[in-house]
Structures are given as structure tokens and as C-alpha cells.
C-alpha positions as CSV (number, residue, x, y, z in Angstrom):
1,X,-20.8,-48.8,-15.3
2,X,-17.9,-50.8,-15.5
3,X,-14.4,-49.3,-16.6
4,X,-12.8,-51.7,-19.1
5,X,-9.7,-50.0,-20.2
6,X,-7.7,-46.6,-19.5
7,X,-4.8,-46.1,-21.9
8,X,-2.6,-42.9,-22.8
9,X,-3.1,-41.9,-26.6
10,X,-1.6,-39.7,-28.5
11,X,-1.1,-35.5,-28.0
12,X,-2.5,-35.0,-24.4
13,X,-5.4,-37.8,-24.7
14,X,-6.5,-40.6,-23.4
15,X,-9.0,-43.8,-24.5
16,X,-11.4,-45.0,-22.0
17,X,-13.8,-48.0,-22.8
18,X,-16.4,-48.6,-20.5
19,X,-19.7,-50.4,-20.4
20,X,-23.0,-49.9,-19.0
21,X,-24.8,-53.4,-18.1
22,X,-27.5,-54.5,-20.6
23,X,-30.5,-53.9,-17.8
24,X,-29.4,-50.9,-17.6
25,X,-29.3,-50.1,-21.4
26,X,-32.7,-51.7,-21.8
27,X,-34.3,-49.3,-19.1
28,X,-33.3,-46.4,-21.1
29,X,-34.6,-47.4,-24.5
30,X,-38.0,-48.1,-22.5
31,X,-37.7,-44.5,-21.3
32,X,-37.0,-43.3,-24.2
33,X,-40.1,-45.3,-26.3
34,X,-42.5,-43.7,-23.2
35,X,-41.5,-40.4,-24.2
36,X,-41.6,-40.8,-28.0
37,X,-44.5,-43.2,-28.5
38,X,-46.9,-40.1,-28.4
39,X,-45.3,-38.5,-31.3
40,X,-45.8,-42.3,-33.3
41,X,-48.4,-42.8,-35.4
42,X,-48.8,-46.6,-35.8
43,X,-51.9,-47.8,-38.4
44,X,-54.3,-49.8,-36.1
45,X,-53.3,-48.4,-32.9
46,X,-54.4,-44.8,-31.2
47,X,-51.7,-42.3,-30.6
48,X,-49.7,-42.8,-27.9
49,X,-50.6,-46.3,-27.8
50,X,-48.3,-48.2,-30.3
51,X,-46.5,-51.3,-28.3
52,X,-43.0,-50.8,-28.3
53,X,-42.3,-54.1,-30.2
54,X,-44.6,-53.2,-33.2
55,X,-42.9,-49.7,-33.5
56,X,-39.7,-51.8,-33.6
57,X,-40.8,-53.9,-36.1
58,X,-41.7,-51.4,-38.2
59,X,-38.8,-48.9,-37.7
60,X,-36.1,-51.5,-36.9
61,X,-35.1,-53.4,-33.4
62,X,-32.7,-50.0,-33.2
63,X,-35.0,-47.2,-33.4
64,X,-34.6,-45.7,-29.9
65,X,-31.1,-47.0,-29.4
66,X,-29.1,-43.8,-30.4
67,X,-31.4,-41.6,-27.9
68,X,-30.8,-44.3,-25.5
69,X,-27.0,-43.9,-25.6
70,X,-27.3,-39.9,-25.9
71,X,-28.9,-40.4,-22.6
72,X,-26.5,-42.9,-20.9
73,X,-22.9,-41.1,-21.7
74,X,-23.0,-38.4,-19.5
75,X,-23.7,-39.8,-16.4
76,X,-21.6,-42.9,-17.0
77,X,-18.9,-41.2,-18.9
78,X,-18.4,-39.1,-15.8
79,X,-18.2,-42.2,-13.4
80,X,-15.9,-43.3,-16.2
81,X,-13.5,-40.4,-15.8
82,X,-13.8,-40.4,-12.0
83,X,-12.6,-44.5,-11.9
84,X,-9.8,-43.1,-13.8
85,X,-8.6,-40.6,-12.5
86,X,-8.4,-38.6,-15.6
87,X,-9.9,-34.5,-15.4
88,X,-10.8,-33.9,-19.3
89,X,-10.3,-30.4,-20.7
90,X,-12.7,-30.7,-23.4
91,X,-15.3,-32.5,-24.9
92,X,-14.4,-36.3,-25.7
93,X,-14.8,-38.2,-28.9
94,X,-17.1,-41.0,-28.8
95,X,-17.8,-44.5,-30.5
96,X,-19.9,-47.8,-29.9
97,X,-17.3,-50.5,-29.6
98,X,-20.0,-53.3,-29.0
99,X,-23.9,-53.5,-28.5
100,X,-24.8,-57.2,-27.5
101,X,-26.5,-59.0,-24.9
102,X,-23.8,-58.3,-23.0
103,X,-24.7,-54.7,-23.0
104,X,-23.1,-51.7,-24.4
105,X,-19.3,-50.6,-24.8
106,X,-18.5,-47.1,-25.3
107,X,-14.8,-45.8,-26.2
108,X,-14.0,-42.3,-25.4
109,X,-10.8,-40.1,-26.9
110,X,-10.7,-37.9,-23.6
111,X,-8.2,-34.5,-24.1
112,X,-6.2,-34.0,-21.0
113,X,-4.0,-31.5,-19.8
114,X,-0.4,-31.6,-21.3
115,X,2.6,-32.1,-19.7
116,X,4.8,-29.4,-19.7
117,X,8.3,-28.5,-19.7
118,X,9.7,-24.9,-18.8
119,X,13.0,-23.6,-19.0
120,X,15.2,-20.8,-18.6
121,X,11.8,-18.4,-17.2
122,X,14.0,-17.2,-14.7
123,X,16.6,-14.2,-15.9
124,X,14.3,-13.2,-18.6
125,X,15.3,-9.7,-20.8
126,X,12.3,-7.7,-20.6
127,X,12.3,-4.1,-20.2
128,X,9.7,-2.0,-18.2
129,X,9.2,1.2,-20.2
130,X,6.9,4.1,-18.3
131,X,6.4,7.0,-20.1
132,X,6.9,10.5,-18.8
133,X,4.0,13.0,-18.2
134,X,4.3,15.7,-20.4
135,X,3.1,19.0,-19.6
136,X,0.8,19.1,-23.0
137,X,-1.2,15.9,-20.9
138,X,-1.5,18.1,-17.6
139,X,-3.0,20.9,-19.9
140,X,-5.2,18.3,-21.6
141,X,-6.7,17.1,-18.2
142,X,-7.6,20.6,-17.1
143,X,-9.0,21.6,-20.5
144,X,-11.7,18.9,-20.7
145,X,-12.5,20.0,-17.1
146,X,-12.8,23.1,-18.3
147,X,-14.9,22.4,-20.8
148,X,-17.1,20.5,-18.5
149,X,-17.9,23.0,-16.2
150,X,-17.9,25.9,-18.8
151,X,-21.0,28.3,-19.7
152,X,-22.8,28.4,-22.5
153,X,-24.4,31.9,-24.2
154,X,-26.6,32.6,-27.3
155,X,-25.2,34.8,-29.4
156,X,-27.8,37.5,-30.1
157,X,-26.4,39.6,-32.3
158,X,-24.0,39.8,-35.6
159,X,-20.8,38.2,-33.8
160,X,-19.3,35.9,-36.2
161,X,-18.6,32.5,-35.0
162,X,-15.1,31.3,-33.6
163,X,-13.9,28.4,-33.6
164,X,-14.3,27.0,-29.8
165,X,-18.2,28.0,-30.5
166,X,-21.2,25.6,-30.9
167,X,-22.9,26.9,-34.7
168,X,-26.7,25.5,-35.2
169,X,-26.2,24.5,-38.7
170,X,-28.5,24.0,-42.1
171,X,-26.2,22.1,-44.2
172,X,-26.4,20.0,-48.2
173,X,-23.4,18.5,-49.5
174,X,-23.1,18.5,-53.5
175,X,-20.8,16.4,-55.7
176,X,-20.1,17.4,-59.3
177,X,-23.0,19.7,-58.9
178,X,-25.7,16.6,-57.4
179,X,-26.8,15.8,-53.9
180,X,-25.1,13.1,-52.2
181,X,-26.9,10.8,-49.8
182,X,-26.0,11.7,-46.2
183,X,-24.9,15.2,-47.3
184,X,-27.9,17.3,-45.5
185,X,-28.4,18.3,-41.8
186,X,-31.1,20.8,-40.3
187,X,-30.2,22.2,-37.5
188,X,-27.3,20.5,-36.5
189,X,-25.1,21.3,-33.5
190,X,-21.5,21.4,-34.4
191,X,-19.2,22.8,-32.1
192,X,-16.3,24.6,-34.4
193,X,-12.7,22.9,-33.6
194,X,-14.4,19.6,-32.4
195,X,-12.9,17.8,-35.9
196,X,-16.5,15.9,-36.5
197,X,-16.4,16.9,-39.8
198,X,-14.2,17.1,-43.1
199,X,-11.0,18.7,-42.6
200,X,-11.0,22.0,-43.5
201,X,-14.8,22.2,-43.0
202,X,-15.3,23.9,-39.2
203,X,-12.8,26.4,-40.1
204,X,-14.7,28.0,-43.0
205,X,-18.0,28.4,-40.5
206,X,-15.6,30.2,-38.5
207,X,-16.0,33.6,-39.4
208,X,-20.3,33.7,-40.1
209,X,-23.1,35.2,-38.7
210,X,-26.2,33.8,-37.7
211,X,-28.6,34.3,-40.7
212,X,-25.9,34.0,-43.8
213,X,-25.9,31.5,-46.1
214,X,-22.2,30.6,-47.6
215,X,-20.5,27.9,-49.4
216,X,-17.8,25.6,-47.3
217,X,-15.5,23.9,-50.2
218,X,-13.8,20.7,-48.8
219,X,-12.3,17.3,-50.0
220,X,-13.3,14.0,-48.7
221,X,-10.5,12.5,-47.4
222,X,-9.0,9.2,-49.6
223,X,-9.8,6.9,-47.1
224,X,-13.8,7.9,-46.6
225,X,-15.9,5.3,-45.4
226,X,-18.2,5.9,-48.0
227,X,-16.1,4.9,-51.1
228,X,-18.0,6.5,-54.0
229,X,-17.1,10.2,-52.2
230,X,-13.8,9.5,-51.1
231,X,-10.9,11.9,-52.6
232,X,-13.6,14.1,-54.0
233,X,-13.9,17.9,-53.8
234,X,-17.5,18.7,-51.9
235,X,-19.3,22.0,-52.2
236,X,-21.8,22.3,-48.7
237,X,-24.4,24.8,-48.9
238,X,-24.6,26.7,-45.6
239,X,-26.3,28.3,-43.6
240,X,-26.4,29.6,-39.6
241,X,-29.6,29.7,-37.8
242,X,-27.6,30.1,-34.4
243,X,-24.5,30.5,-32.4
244,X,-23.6,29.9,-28.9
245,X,-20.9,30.5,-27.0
246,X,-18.5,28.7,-25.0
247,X,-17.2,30.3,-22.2
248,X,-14.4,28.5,-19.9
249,X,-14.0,29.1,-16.6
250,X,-10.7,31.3,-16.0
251,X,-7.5,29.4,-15.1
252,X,-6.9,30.4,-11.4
253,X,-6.5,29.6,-7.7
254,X,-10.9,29.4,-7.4
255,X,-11.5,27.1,-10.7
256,X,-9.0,24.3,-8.5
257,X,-11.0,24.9,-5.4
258,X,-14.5,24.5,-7.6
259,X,-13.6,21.5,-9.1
260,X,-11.3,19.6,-6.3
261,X,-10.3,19.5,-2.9
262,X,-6.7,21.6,-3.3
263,X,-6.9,25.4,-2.6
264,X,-4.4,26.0,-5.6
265,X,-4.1,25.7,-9.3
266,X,-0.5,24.7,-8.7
267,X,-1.7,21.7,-6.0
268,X,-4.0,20.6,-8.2
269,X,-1.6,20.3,-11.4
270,X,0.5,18.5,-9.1
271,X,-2.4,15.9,-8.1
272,X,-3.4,15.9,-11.7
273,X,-0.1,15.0,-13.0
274,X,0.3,12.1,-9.6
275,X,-2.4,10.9,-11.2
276,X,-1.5,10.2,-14.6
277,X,2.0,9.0,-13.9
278,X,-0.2,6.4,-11.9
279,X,-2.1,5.3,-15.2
280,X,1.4,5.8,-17.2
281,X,2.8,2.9,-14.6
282,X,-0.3,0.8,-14.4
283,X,0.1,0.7,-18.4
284,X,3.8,0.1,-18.5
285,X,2.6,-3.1,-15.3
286,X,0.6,-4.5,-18.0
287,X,2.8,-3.8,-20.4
288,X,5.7,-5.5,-18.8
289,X,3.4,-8.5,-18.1
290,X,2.2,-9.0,-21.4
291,X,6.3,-9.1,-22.7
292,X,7.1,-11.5,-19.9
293,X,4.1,-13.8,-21.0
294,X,5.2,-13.7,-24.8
295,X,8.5,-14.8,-23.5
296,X,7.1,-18.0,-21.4
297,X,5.0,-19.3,-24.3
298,X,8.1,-19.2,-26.4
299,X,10.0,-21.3,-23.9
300,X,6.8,-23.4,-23.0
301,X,7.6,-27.3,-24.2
302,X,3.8,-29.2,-24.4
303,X,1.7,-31.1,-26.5
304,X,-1.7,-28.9,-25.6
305,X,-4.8,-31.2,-27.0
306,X,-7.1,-28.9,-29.9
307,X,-10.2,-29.4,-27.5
308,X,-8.3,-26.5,-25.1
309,X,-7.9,-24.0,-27.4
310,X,-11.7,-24.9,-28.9
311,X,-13.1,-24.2,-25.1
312,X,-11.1,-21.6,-24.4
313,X,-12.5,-19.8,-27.5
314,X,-15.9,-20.5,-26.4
315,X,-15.1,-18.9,-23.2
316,X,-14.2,-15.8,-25.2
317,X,-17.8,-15.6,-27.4
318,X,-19.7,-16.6,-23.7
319,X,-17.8,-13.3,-22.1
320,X,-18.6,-11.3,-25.2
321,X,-21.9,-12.2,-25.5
322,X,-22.4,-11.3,-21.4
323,X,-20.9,-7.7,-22.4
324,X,-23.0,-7.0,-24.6
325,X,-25.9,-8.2,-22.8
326,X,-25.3,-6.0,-20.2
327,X,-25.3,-3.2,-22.8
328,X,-28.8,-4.2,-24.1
329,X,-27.5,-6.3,-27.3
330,X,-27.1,-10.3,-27.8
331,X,-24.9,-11.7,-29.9
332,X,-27.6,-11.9,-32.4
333,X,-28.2,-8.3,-32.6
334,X,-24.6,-7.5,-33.0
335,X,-24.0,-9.8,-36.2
336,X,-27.4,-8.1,-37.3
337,X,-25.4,-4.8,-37.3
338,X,-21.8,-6.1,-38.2
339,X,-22.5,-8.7,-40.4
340,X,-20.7,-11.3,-38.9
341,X,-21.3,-14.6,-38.0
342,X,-20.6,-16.8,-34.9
343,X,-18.0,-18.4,-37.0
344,X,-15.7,-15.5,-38.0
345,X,-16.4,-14.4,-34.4
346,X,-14.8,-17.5,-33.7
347,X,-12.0,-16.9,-35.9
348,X,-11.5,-13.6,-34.4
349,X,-11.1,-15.1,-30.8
350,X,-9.1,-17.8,-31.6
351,X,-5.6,-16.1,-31.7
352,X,-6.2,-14.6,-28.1
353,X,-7.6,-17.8,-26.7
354,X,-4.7,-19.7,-27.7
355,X,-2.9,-17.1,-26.4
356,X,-4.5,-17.4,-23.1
357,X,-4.3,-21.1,-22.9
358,X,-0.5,-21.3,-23.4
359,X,0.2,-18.3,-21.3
360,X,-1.6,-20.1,-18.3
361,X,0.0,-23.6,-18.6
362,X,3.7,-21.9,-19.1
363,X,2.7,-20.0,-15.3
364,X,1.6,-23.6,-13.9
365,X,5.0,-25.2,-15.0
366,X,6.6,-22.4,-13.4
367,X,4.4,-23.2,-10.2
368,X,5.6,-26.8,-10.3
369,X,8.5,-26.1,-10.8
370,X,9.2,-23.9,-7.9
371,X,7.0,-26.2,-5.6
372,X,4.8,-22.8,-5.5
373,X,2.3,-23.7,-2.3
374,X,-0.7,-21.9,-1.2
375,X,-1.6,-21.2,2.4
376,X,-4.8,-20.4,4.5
377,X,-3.5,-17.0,4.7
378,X,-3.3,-17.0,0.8
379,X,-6.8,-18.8,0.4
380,X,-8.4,-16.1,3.0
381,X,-7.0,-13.3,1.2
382,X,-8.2,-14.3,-2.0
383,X,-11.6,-15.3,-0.6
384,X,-12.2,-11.4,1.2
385,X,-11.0,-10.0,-2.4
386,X,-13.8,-11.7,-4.3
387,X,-16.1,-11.1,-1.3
388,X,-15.1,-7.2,-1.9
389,X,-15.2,-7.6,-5.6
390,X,-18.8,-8.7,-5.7
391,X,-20.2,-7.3,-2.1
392,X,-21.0,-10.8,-1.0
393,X,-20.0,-12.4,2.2
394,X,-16.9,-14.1,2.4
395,X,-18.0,-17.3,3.7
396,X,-20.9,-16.9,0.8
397,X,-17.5,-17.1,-1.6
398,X,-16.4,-20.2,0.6
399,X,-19.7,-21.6,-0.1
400,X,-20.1,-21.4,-3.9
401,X,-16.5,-20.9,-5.4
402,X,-14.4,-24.1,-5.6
403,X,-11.2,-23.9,-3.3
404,X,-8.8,-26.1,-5.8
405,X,-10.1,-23.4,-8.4
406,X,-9.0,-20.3,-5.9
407,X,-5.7,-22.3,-5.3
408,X,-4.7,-22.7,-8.8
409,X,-5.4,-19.1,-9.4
410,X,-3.3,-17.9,-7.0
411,X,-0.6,-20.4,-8.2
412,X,-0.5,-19.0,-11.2
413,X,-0.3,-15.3,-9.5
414,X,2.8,-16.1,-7.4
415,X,4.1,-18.3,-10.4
416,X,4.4,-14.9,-12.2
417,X,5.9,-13.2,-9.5
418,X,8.8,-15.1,-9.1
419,X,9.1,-14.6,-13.3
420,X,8.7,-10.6,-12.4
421,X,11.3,-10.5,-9.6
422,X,13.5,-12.2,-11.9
423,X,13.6,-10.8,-14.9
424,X,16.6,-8.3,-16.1
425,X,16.8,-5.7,-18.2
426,X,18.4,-6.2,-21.7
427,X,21.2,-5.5,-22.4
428,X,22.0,-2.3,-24.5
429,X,23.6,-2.4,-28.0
430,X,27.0,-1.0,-27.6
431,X,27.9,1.7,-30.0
432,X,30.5,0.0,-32.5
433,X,33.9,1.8,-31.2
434,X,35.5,3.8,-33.7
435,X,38.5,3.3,-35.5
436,X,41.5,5.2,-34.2
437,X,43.0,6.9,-37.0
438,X,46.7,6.6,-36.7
439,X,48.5,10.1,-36.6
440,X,51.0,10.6,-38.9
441,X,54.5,10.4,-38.1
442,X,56.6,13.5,-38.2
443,X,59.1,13.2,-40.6
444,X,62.6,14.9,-40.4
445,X,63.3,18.1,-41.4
446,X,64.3,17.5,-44.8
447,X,67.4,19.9,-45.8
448,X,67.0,22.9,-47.5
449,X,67.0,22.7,-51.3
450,X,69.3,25.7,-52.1
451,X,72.1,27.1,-49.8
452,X,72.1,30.6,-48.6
453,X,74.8,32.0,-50.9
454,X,76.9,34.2,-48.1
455,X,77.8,37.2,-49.8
């Protein structure tokens, strides 16, 4: 491979032309007729046995040229970018300039990272908002743990159910006098209070007894996801075939010492409500973060090349499709069951992936613009965190995870560090003063309109 030219194009790119010697060329087409001749069938000849220059003859001089050039770009392009000096971000755009017997010239449109421009990323108005714990949360914590570690008993007699209970149901839902499709359950668990059902429905089981058959009259609500039902009126036909109660532990000093370490119901509130004010700060950290990334892209000056944001996206649908892997699906099964397509999964991505690109360039200008450097200590530290994330030696880490890769990462994280310890808190709108009313002035006693006649 010889590099011919390297010249800066337009928007981030750059055009490479570079040519592979005509020996060389030749030795790939012949590799390429030895691996297709078996699937030629040439009149005359057995299969597999065609020469070359009669399959040529036949199909043209350039029947296993494109193959031939499939197979040359990738290792020569790369030796290409490496002469260069160029790291692409994307896959290039490529063209035949010349095929000859002086071999074969390939262009390349290679996308390259921008150059950026920040400004004004330090002194940023962003505001860290963390919510309060309310007391209705603390209560909400301890209620699902009650309910976790509650009993259950079968009602065995004629005690109506409550809501809080679990009612075996035999269910049919009617419409205008006619069955609806989905309408009809058999002994169906619904625990009264839960809201699965219509509003308006769990609270007219309360009050039954196992064995009675009653009517529950509800509307479906406007929005139903079954259109030809939604804002209808709905008679069920009920009936109880069993009722179990729920019954939560009592609120005291020994439910905190069954279900956590604290002797009292007091210390454990106070641990319980530690911890949500930890997940109401961690929420108003990433909170915080996403504002002060918004605010970067918006200051972030850079022609960024269409083939990032294209692998970017592909990034997305690759990590997506892992998920749900891991979950038993492929991305084939889930556009089975959603009806989407890779395409509009694309689409979906795309806004986020831009997103992403952006916010990570804007956080490298900041780097380089602050001179950020990264030390051993730096490197090491990141190195034992992955080795801790994935329980894996840490010179296994060193091994198999590029070092410029872990250096830019953390470049990035002390990039946005210096944007967090810099940012200030807006500035309040001042209440527009009020007018002072000016007090009127006293006038002077005005003189009596009729003398006291002095008798």
C-alpha cells in the first residue's frame, strides 16, 4: 500500500487516496476465482474446474474484481489511516479512482473527530434541587415491609371482605347487555385496594361473602387501552369463591428488631428515612449533571461528522439488544411483540445518542482546555474499580482494556468536575418593588364657615 494523498475535506473529514500495487491486486482476484470457481458452472468443463480466463471470457475480464477490492480495503485502508495519522470515527466512504496496470487507487471520505471550541463552561447557573423526605415516604417504606412479612388467613366463615383482603374471584364483564372479550376471570386473586382493576371496582367486592353472587357496576376509564370499551359503563357479574386475610405485623419496638438490626421502631424510621434522603441526593447528583451537560452542548462550537452520531446509535441498539438478552429476548423477539422495526428503534435512539456524542466532546474540550492530565495514581484507581466492578484481577484489566481508552475516560470525569466545582446558583428573580404611594399632605385647617354668634 502506498499512500498517495491525505487532504482535509469538508465538516470533520478527510480524503485519503491510496493504492495497492497491481501484484498484489492480481493475487486477490486469483483468491477469490479459487474460492468461487466451485460454485461456476462452465459448459465443457466439470465443476470446479472452469480456467479462470474462460470464466472471464464469458462473464467479463471484471467478474471477480469487486470481491477482490471488498477484500483488499480493510487491511490496506487501515495501513492507510495509520501512514496518516488520521483515527476515523466512522465508517468511510469509498470510490475506485483508477484500475490499470498500474494497479488499483482507492479514495476514502474518512469522518474524523471535530475540533471543538468551549466557552464560558466555567460559572455555569445550575441549581441543585434535593427533595425533602416526607413523612407519608417513611410510612410508605414500612408499609411494603409490612406487607412483606405479613400473614395470610382463610376466611372460613361469613365475614365479608375488606378492602386490604385478597377475594378469589369468578368474574364476566357485559357491555350493553353482551360479553366483551377479556371480560371473564375464574378464580382470580385480587387483593381489594391493590387498584388492578377499574376504578370503583374493588370497592364494591368490599362488603361480600364468600359464596354470593353480586353485580359490580363500573365505567371504563376514557383513555382504555382497549378503545372499543373505553368511556363505557360495564356491568361484572360476580361472584366469591374465597377470602383471605391479610394480617400485618403490629407497628412496634419487635416488628424493627424482626426486620433490621435497630432494637427500636424510632431507630429504624430514622435509618429508613437516612436512607431515602441518600436516593433523594443521588437523584438530585444526577439531576444536577444532566442540567450542567445541557448547558455544555449549548455552548459546544464543532462541526461533529454524521458517521458519529450513526455509531453512536448503533451503540445504543448493540446495549439494548445485550439487555434484553440477558432477560431471555433478542431484539427479534421484542419487535415480534412491539411491532417495531430496527429502523424506528433507530429513530428512537437517535435523540439520546446525539445527545451522548455532544455531551462527551463538550467534556474533552473542557479537558483540553484545562490541560486536564491523568496520573498512575489516576490510571490505578480506575484500573482496581473495574477489577472490583467485574471481580477480575487488576492486572487481567491491564491486560485486556486499552490504557489511552481508561485515560480519556477519566479525562472526561475530572473535565466535569472542574464544571461541577464551578458552577453557581442562579440567580433569583427579585420581586418587582412596589410603588410607594405618596401620603397625602395635610392641608390647613380651613376656617370655620359660620361664626359662633356670642350672645
Amino acid at each position: 500500500m502506498t499512500l498517495v494523498k491525505c487532504e482535509k475535506a469538508e465538516k470533520s473529514t478527510y480524503r485519503l487516496e491510496f493504492s495497492v500495487e497491481k501484484s498484489v491486486f492480481d493475487a486477490a482476484c486469483e483468491k477469490v476465482y479459487r474460492k468461487q470457481v466451485k460454485k461456476i458452472t462452465v459448459p465443457g468443463f466439470r465443476a470446479g474446474k472452469a480456467p479462470r480466463a474462460i470464466i472471464e471470457k464469458m462473464y467479463g475480464k471484471g467478474v471477480f474484481y469487486e470481491d477482490a477490492i471488498n477484500d483488499l480495503i480493510p487491511e490496506n485502508y487501515a495501513a492507510a489511516l495509520k501512514e496518516a495519522g488520521i483515527q476515523a470515527v466512522g465508517q468511510p466512504e469509498m470510490d475506485i479512482v483508477s484500475l490499470d496496470d498500474n494497479g488499483l487507487v482507492l479514495s476514502a471520505i474518512v469522518p474524523v473527530k471535530p475540533e471543538c471550541k468551549i466557552e464560558g463552561y466555567k460559572g455555569l447557573a445550575v441549581e441543585k434541587k434535593v427533595e425533602p423526605v416526607s413523612d407519608e415516604e417513611v410510612e410508605h417504606e414500612i408499609q411494603t415491609v409490612r406487607e412483606r412479612n405479613s400473614r395470610e388467613t382463610d376466611v372460613e366463615d361469613n365475614t365479608p371482605a375488606e378492602m386490604g383482603d385478597v377475594a378469589k374471584l369468578d368474574y364476566e364483564g357485559f357491555c350493553d347487555g353482551v360479553a366483551f372479550v377479556g371480560g371473564k376471570g375464574e378464580n382470580y386473586s385480587l387483593k381489594l385496594g391493590s387498584g388492578n382493576f377499574i376504578p370503583g371496582f374493588e370497592e364494591q367486592v368490599a362488603g361480600h361473602v364468600i359464596g354470593e353472587e353480586f353485580d359490580v357496576n363500573v365505567t371504563f376509564p376514557t383513555e382504555y387501552h382497549a378503545e372499543d370499551l373505553a368511556g363505557k359503563a360495564a356491568v361484572f357479574k360476580c361472584k366469591i369463591n374465597g377470602i383471605t386475610k391479610v394480617e400485618l405485623p403490629a407497628l412496634d419496638d419487635d416488628f424493627a428488631k424482626d426486620v433490621s438490626e435497630f432494637d427500636t421502631l424510632d431507630e429504624y424510621k430514622a435509618d429508613l428515612k437516612a436512607k431515602i434522603e441518600k436516593r433523594h441526593e443521588n437523584a438530585a447528583d444526577a439531576e444536577f449533571e444532566e442540567k450542567i451537560v445541557e448547558a455544555l452542548i449549548e455552548k459546544l462550537e464543532a462541526e461533529i461528522p454524521e458517521a458519529m452520531f450513526e455509531t453512536e446509535t448503533e451503540n445504543f441498539v448493540r446495549d439494548y439488544d445485550n439487555k434484553l438478552r440477558q432477560s431471555g429476548l433478542d431484539l427479534k423477539t421484542y419487535f415480534q411483540y412491539t411491532g417495531l422495526t430496527l429502523e424506528t428503534l433507530r429513530e428512537q435512539m437517535r435523540p439520546q445518542a446525539e445527545k451522548q456524542v455532544k455531551a462527551r466532546l463538550a467534556l474533552e474540550a473542557v479537558a483540553a482546555a484545562e490541560a486536564i492530565e491523568v496520573t498512575e495514581e489516576d490510571l490505578a484507581a480506575e484500573y482496581a474499580l473495574i477489577a472490583d466492578t467485574y471481580k477480575i484481577d487488576a492486572d487481567k484489566v491491564r491486560e485486556f482494556v486499552d490504557e489511552a481508552v481508561v485515560k480519556a475516560d477519566v479525562s472526561v470525569r475530572k473535565a466535569m468536575q472542574v464544571v461541577k466545582d464551578n458552577v453557581k446558583a442562579p440567580k433569583k428573580a427579585s420581586k418587582p418593588r412596589k410603588k410607594k404611594v405618596a401620603e397625602p399632605v395635610a392641608e390647613e385647617a380651613a376656617p370655620a364657615e359660620e361664626a359662633k354668634v356670642e350672645e
